[in-house]
GUPAPA-658636 format. One record per residue: x, y, z of N, C-alpha, C, O in turn; residue in one letter. Coordinates in steps of 0.001 Angstrom, whole numbers, plus 500000, padded with zeros to 6 digits. Atoms other than C-alpha are relative to their C-alpha. Layout:
XYZXYZXYZXYZA;...
//
This chain:
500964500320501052152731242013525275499813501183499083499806500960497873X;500174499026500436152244245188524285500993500447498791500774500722497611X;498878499641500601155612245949523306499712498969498845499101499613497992X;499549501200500214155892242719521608499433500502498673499953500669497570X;501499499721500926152704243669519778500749501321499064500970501197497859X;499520498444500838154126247274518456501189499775499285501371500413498248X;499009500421501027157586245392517316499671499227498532500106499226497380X;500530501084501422155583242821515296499238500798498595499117500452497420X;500942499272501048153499245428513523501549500974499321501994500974498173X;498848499166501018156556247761512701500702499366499083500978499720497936X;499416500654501474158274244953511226499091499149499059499600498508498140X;501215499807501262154881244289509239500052501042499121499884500857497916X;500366498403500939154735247773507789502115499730499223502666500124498195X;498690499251500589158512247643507299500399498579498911500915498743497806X;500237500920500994158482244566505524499126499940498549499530499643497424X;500330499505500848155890245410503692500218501222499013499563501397497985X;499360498868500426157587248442502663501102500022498597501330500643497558X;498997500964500378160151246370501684499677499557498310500438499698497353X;500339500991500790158340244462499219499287501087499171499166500986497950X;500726498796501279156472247712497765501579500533499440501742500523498220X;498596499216500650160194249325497121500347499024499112500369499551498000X;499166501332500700161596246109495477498869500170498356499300500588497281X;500771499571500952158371246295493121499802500574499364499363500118498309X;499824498894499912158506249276492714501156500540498842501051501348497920X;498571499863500568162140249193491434500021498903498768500764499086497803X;499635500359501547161470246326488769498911500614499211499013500728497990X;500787499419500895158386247986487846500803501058499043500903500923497824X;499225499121500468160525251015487195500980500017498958501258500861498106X;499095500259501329163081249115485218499406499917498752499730500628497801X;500699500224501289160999248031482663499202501363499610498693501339498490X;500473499165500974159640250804481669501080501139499524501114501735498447X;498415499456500702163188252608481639500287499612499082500638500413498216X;499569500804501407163908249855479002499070500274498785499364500411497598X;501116499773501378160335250410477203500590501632499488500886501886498320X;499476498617500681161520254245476951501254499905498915501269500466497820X;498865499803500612164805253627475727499592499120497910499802499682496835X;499467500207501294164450251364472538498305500016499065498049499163498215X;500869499965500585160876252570471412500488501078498981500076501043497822X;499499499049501093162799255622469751500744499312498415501082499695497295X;498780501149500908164730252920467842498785499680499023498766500432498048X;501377500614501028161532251422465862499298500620499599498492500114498817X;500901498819500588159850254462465136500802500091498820500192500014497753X;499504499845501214163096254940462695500102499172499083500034499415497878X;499888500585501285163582251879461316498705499998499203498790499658498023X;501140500202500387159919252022460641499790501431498568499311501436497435X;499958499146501311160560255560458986500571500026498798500186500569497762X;499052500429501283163364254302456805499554498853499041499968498642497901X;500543501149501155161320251220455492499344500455499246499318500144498055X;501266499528500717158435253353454800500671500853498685500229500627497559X;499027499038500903161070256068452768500327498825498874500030499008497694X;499488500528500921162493253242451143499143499182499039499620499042497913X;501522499795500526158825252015449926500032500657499039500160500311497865X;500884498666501099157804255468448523500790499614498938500311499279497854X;499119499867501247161318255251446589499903498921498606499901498962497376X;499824500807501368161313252332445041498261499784499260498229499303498127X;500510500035500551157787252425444390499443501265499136498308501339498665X;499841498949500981158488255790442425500944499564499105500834499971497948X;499017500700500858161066254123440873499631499297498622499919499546497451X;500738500761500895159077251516439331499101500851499695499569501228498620X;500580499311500632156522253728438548500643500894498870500163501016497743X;499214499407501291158680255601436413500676499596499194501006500431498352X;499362500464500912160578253214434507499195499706499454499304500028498271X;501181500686500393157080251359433986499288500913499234498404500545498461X;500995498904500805155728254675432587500502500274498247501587500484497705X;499358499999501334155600254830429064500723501200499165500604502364499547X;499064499126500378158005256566426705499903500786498695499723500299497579X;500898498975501640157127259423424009501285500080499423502218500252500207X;499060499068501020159588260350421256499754501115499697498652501265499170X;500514498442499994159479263959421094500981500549499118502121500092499204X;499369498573500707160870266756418744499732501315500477498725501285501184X;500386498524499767160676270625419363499852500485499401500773500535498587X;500391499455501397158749272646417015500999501161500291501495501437501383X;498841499026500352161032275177416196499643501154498631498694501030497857X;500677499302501463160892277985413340501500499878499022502603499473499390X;499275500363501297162698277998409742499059500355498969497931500846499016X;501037499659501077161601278256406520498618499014499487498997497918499074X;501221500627500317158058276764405662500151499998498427500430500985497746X;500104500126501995157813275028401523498613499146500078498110498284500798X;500873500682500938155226274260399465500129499230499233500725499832498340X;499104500486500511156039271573397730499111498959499168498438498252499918X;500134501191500201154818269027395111499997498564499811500027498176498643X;499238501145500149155540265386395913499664499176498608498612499350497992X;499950500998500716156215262707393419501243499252500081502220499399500815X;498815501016499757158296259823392513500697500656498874500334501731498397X;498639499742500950161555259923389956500349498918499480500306497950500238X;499322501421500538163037257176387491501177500894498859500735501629497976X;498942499905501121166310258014385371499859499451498659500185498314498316X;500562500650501561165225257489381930501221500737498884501878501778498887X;498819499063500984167452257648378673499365500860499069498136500804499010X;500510499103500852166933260211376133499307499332499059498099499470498868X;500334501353501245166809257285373195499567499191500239500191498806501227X;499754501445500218165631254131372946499726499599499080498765500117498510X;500170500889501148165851251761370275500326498686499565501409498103499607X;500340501594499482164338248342369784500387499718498685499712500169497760X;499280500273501137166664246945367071499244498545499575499537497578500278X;500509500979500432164594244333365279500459499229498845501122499862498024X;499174500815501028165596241140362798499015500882498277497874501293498062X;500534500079501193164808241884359421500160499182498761500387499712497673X;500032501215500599164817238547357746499850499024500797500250499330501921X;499889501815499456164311234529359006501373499555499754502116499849498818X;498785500767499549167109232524360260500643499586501128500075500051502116X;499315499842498956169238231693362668500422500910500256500735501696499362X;499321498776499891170599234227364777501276499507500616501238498685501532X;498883500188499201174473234168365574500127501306501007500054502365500385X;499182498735499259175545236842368350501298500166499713502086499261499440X;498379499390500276178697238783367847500667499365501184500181498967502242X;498892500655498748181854237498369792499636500939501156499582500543502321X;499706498750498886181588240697371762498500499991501004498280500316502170X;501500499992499000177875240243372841499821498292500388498858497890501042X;500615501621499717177974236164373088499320499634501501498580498689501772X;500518500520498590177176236131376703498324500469500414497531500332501346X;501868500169499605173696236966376364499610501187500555500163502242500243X;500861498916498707171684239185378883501086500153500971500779500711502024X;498980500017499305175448238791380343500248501384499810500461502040500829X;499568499158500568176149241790378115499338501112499997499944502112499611X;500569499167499286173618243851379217500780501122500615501493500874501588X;498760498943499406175551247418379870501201500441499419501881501374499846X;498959499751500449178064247342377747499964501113498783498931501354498158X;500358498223500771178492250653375594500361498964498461501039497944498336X;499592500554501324178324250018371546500057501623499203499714502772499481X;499945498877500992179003252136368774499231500091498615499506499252497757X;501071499935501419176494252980365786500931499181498782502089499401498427X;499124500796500645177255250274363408500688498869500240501194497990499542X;499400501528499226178461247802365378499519498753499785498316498760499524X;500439501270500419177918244494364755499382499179501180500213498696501949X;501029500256498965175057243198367221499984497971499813500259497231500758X;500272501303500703174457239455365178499948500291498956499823501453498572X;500599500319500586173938237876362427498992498975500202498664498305501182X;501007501264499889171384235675361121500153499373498696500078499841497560X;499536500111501264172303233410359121498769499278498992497843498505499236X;500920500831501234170658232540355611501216499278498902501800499927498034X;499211500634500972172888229606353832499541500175498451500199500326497422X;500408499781501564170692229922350959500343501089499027500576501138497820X;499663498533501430171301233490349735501494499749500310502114499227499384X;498664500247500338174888233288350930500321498927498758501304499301498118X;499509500379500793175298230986348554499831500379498321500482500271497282X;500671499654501629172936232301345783501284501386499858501880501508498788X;498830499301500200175681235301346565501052499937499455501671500650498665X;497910500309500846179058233553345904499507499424498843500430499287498041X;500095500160501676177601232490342716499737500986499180500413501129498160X;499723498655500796176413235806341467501316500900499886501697501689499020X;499117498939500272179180237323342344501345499499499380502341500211499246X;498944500733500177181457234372341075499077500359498126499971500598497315X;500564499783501061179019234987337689499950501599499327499713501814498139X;499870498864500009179312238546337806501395500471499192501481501053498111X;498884499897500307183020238605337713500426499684498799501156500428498144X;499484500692501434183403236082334545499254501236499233500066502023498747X;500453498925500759180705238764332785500803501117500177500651501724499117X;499338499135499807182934241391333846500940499562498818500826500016497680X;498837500542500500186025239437332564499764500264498356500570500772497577X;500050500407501274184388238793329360499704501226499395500173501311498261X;499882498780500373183533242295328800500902500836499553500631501761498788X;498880499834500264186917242995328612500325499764498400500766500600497612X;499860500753501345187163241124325503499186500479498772498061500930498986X;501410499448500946185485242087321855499354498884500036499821497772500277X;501086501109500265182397240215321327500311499363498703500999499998497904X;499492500815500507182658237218319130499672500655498640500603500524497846X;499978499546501262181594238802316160501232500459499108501766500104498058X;499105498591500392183890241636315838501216499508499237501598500366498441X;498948500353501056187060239422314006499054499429498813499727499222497803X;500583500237500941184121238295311713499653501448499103499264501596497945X;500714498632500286183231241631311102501412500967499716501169502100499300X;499336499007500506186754243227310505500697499152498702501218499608497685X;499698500988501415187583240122308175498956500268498946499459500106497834X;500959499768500840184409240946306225500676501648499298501063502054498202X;499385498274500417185533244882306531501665499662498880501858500288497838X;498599499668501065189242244174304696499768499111498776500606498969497885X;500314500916501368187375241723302130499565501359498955500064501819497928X;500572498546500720185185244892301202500655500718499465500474501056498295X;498975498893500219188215247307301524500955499602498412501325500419497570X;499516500494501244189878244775298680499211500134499185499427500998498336X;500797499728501681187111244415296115499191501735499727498453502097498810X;500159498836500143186525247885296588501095500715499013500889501583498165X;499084499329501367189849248592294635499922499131498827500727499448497952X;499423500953500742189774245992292515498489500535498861498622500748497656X;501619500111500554185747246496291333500037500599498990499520500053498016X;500160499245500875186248249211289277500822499613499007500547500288498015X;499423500847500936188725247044287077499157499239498983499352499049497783X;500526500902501043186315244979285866500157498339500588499455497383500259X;499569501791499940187698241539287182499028499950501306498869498735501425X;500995500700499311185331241119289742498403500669499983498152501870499882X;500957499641500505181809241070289343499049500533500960498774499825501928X;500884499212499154179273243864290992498869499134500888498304499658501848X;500903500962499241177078241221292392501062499727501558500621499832502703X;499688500952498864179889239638294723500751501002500780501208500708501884X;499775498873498788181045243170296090498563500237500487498524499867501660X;501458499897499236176873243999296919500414499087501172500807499400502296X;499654501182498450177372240251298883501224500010501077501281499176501980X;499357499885499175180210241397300603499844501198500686500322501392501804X;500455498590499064179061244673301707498825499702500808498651500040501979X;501235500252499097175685243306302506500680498920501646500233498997502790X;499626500624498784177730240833304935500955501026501007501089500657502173X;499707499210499101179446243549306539499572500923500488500212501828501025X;500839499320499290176922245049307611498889499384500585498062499952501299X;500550500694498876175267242090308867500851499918500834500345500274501898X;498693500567499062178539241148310784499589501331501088499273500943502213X;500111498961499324177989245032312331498959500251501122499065500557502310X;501244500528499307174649244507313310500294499106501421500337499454502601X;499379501461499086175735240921315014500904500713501336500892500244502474X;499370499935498993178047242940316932499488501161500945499806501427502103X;500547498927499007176174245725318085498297498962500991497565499436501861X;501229500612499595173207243249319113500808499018501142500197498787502184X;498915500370499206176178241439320908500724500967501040500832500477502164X;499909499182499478177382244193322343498586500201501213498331499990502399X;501745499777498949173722245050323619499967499081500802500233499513501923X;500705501396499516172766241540324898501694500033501318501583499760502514X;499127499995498789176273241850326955500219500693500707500848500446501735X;500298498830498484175601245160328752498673499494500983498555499783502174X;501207500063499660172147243805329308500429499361501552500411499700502735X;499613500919498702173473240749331047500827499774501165500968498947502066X;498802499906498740176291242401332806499722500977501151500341501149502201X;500795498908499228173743245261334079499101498546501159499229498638502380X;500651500688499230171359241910335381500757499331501035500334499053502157X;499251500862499090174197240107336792500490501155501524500680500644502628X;499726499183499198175080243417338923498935500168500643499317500492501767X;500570499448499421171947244113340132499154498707500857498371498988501765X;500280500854499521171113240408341016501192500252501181500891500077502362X;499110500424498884174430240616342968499780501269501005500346501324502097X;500171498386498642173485244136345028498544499646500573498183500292501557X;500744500044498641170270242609346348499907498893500522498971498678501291X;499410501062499292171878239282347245500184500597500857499427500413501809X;499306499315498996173899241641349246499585501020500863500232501316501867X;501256499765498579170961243576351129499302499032500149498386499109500968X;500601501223499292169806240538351470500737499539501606500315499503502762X;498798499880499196173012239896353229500426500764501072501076500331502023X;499756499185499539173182243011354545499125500150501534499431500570502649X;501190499490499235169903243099356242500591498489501092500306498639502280X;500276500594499210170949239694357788500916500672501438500657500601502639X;499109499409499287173794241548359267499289500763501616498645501693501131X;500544499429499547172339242972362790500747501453500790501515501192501716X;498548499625499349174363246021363945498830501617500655497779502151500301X;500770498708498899173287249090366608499714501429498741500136501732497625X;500701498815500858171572252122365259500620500941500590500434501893499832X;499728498770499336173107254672367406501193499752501394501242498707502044X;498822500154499023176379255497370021498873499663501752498055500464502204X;500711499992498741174815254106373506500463499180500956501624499207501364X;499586500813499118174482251422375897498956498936499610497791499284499417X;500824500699500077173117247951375267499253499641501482499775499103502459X;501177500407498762169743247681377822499307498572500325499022498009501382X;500559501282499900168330244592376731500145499139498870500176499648497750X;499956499697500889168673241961374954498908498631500124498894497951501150X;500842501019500249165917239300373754500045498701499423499070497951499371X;499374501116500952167667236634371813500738499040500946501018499299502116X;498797500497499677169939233831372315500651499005498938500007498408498076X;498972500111501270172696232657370136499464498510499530499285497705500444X;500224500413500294171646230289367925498312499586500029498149498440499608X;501016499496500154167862230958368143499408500021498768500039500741497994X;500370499157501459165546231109364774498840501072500533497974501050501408X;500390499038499590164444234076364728499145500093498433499468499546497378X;500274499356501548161928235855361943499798501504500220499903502272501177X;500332498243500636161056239209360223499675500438501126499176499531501793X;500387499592498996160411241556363191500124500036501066499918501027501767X;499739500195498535161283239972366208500777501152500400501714501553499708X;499117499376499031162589242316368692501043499230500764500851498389501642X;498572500357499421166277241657369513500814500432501009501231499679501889X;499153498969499206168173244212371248498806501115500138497740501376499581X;500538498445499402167274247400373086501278500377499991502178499663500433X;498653499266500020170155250183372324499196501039501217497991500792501256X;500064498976499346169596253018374884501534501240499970502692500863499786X;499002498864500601171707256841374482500372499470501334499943498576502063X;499670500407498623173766257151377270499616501397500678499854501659501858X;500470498736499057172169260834377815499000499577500699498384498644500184X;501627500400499393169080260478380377499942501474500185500741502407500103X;500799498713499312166547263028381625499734499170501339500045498018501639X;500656500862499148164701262673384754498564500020500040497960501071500255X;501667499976500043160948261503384537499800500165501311500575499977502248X;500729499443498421158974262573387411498278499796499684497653500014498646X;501505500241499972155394261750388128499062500266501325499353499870502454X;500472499119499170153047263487390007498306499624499699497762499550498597X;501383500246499784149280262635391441499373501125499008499983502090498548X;500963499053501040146048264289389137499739501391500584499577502452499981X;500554498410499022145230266974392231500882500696500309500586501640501041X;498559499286499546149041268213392563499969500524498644499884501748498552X;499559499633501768149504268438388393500018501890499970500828502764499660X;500500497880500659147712272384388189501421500758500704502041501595500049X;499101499248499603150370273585390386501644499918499623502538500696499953X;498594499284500709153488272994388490500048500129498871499527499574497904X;499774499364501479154654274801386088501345499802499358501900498766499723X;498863500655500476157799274682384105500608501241500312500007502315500290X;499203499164499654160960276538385190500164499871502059501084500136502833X;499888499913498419159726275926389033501516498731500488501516497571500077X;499339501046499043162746274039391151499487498844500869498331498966501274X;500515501239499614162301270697392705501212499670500694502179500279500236X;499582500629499263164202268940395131500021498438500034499031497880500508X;499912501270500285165577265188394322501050499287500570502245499436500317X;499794501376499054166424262468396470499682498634498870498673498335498231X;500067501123500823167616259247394639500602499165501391501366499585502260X;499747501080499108167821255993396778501053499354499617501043498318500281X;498853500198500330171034255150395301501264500754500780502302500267501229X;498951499358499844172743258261396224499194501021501910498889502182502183X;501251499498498395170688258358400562500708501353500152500082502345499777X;499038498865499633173376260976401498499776501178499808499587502025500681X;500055498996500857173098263393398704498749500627499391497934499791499003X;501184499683499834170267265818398059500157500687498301501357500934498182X;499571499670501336170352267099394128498516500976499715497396500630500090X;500664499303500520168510269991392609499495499893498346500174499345497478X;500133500008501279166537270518389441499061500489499320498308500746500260X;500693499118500343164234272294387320499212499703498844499623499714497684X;501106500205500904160920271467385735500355500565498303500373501764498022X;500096499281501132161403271828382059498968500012499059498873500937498253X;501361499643500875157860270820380277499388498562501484499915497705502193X;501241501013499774154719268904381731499137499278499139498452500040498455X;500327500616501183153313266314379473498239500154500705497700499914501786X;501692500005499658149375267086378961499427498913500050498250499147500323X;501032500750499764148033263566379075500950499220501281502132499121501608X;499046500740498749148194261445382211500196498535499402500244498340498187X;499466501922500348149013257225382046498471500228500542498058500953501448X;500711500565499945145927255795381549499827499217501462498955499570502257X;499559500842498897146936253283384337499978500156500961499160499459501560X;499577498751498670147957255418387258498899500833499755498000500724500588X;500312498688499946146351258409386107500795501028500601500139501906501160X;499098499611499564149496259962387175500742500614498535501004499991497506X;499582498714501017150866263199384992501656500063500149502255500120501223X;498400500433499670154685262809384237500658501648499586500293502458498734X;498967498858499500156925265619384826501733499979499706502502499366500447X;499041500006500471160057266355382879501332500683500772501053501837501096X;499182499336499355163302267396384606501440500097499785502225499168499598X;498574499323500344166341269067384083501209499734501617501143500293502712X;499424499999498395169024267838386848501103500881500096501602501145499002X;499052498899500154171799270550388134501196499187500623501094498852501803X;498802500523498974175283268887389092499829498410500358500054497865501439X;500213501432499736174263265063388036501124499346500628502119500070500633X;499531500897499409176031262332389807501015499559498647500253499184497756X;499516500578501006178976261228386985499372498772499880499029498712498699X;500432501471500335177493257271387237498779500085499885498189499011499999X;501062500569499719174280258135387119499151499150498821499518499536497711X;500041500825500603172492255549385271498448499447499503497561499771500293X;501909499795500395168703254631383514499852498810500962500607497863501185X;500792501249499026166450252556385999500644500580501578501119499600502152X;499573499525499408167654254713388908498530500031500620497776500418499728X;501439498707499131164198255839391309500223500541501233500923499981502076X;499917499231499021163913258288393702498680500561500559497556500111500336X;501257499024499728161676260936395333500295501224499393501387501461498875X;499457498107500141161224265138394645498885500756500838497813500263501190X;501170498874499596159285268017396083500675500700499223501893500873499262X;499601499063500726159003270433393256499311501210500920498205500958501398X;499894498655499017158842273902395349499041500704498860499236501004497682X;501400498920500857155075275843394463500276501246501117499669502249500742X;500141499306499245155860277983397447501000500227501578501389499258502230X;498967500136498952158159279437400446499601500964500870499505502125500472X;500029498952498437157473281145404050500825499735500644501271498653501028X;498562500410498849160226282323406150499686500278501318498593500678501719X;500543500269498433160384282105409718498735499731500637498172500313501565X;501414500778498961157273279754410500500317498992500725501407498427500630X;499768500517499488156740277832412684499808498319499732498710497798499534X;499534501547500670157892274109411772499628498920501115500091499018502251X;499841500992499406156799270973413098500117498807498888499729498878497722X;499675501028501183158037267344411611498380499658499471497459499839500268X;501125500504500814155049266054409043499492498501500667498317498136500683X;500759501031499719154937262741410537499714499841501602499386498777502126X;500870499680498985153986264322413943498603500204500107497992500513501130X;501610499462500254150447264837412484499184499063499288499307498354498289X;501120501424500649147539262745412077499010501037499417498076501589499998X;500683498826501007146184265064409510499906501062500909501034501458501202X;499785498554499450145155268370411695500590499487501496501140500368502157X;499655500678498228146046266268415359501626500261500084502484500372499208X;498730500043499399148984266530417309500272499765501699499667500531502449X;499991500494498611149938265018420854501408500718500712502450500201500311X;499394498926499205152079267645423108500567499343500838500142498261500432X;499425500159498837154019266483426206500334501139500802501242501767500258X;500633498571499393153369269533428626500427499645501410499608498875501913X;499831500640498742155050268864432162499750498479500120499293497985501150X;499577501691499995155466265103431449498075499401499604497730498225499719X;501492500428500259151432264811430505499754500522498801499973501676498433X;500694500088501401149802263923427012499220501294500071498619501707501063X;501290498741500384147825267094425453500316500157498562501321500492497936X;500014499781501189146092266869422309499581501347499745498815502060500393X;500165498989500824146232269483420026499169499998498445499213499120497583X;500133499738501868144585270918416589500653501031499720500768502186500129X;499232498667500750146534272433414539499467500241498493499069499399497688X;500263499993501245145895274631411593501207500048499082501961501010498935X;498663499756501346148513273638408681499936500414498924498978500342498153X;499931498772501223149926275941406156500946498880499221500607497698499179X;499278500971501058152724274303403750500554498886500770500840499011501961X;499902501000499919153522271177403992500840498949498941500430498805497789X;498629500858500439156675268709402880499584498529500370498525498194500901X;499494501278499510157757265183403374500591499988501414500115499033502027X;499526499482498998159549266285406420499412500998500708498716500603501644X;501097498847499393157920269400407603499030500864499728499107501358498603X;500890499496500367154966271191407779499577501393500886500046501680501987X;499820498213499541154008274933408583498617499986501203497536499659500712X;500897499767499031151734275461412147499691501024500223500330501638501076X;500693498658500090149446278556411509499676500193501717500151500992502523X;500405500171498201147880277678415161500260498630500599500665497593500073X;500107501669499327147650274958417813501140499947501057500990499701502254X;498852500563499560151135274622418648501204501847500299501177502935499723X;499099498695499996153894277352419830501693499144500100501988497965500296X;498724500439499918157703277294419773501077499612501534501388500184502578X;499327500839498632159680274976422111498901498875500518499110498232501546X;500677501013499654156686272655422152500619498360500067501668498364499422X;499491500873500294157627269212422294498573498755499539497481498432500007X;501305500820500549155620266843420297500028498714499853501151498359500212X;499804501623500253155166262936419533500005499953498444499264500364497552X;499462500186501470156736262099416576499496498297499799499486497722498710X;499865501595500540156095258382416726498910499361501018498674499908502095X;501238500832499307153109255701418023499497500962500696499698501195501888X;501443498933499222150319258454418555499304498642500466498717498720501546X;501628500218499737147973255772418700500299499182501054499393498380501284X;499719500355498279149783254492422410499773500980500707499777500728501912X;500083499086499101149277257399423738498155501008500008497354501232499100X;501061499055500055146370259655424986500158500790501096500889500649502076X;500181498637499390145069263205426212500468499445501764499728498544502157X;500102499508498598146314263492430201500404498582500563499957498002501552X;499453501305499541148494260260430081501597500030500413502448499874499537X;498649499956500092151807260544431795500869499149499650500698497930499633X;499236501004500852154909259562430144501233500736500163501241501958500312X;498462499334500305158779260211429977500225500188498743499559499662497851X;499086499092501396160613261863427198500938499652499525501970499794500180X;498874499762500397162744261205425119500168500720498438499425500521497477X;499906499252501040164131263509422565501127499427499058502154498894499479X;499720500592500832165176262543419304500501501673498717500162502826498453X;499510498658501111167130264511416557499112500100498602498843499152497865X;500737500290500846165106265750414127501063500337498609502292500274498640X;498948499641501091166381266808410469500217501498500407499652502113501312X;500008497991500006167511270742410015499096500058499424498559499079498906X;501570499091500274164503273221409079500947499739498660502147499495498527X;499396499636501776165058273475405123500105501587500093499602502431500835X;499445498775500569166473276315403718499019500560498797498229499793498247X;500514499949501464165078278257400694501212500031498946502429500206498885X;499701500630501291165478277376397570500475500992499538500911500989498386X;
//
């Protein structure tokens, strides 16, 4: 019993032993397995999170808005007066009718406002206008003229009365003193030859008279004529013209515009700029015809009254090295040059909202004041505010503000100007 008793309990304990080891051993597995692939999920967990930050730096930075920037830089600083420019001709002249009628155009101008441009020569035949009436009162004076001419040629009708009287005289002149003819009927033949003389000098007269009226009727037929005639006043270019062929036209009307083919260049300039130019100063001219090309030129007078209209003071100019085509009705821009500093410091003009300026400073907005010295169309001179290598906003200030980040992009600006 005893025994029996001490086998049964050992293989209790050893059974139970049994069953703790076995336990024991899957407990053990599983957490061998929890060790092994917890290292595993920590990374992918670090690589999702990495790939997160990235792309949401990513998007943050494409999404961030974008400055246009320049770099102030130094060069020469101008003073400069702006205005506009128009190519004007030296001449003009508004060729007007001077008589009623129809107007014909010349073969050479028939096309109208077609003809616009085409060069004429002083004298040229522009139109007529026609008047049938004097033309005709013409070919009769001058068809009446001619016969008085003709007949002038000829002695006046007297004059064989008057040399037949003269050889009657010349006979009883020898004969008288004979006796056979009687002193009475030589008196009556002398007295008739010296009426006959008379007759022909009063004949004579009366046919200069009428050959002087017939000439001078026929010379202002023919400024009559003349005037209908319409022809250019001067070597140029026809500008305009106001007519059209077959048109009645009267006394006065404006017909044609001749223009020279020299021009100047007008220039016009605001009332608060005017005091500062003078004549002889250089200017700088930009025509929108010729974008490319930059042309010099030199104030030669300032006209003392302004345009009513505008109130804008016009400005005469001398150009250096014109364009061969250049042509009237041309406009442009200028800065006439009051003033020049060298090596300042330059930023573009349409970086500035009058004294303001917006900086990009390590990728963050910073406004600035600046104090400006000369000032252009293009650039303007930065006493303070701003230093060199700044980069500034050239374009939509009013998207942006003080301590707003933004990317960059840089943009070419023009070259610094040179002096003049």
């Amino acid at each position: 019993m005893m025994v029996s008793n001490i086998y049964e309990q050992a293989g209790t304990r050893t059974a139970a032993a049994e069953h703790e080891r076995i336990a024991n051993n899957r407990s053990g597995h599983h957490t061998s397995s929890s060790r092994l692939k917890l290292p595993e999920s920590k990374t992918v967990l670090w690589i999702g999170a990495v790939v997160l930050v990235v792309l949401f730096a990513l998007g943050y930075f494409f999404l961030m808005p974008v400055a246009e920037v320049a770099t102030v830089q130094r060069g020469t600083a101008i003073s400069a007066v702006y205005g506009t420019v128009r190519i004007e001709a030296a001449f003009v002249v508004r060729v007007r009718a001077q008589n009623d009628g129809l107007i014909q155009l010349a073969e050479s101008f028939s096309a109208g406002r077609g003809a616009i441009g085409k060069g004429v020569q002083r004298g040229e035949l522009l139109a007529t206008i026609a008047d049938e009436e004097t033309s005709r009162q013409l070919k009769q004076a001058r068809t009446d003229l001619q016969a008085a001419i003709d007949r002038a040629a000829l002695p006046v009708p007297s004059t064989e009365l008057l040399k037949a009287a003269e050889d009657n005289l010349q006979r009883l002149e020898k004969v008288v003193s004979s006796g056979n003819v009687p002193a009475v009927e030589y008196q009556k033949s002398k007295s008739e030859v010296n009426r006959l003389r008379g007759a022909v000098e009063t004949e004579r007269i009366e046919r200069d008279r009428n050959l002087k009226s017939l000439e001078e009727a026929a010379k202002k037929l023919e400024a009559e004529m003349k005037n209908a005639e319409v022809r250019s006043p001067i070597d140029g270019i026809l500008t305009n013209v106001q007519t059209i062929d077959g048109e009645l036209v009267a006394n006065g009307n404006e017909l044609f515009t001749v223009s020279s083919r020299k021009t100047y260049v007008r220039g016009e300039v605001n009332e608060e700029d005017v005091g500062e130019v003078k004549p002889g100063m250089k200017a700088k001219v930009q025509l929108y015809a010729y974008r490319t090309r930059n042309f010099t030129g030199r104030v030669t007078s300032v006209q003392p009254a302004a345009d009513p209209t505008t109130q804008r003071y016009t400005v005469v100019l001398e150009m250096e090295n014109p364009p061969d085509n250049l042509m009237v009705g041309m406009t442009g821009e200028m800065n006439i040059i009051t003033g020049v500093h060298e090596n300042a410091l330059l930023v573009p003009t349409r970086a500035l909202l009058v004294d303001q300026a917006l900086v990009v400073n390590g990728g963050i907005v910073q406004r600035r004041t600046v104090n400006v010295g000369f000032r252009t169309l293009d650039f303007s001179e930065a006493l303070s505010g701003l230093a060199d290598g700044d980069h500034i906003i050239v374009s939509d200030q009013d998207k942006f503000h003080s301590g707003q980040p933004v990317r960059q992009r840089m943009i070419n600006a023009p070259p610094p100007p040179k002096a003049p």
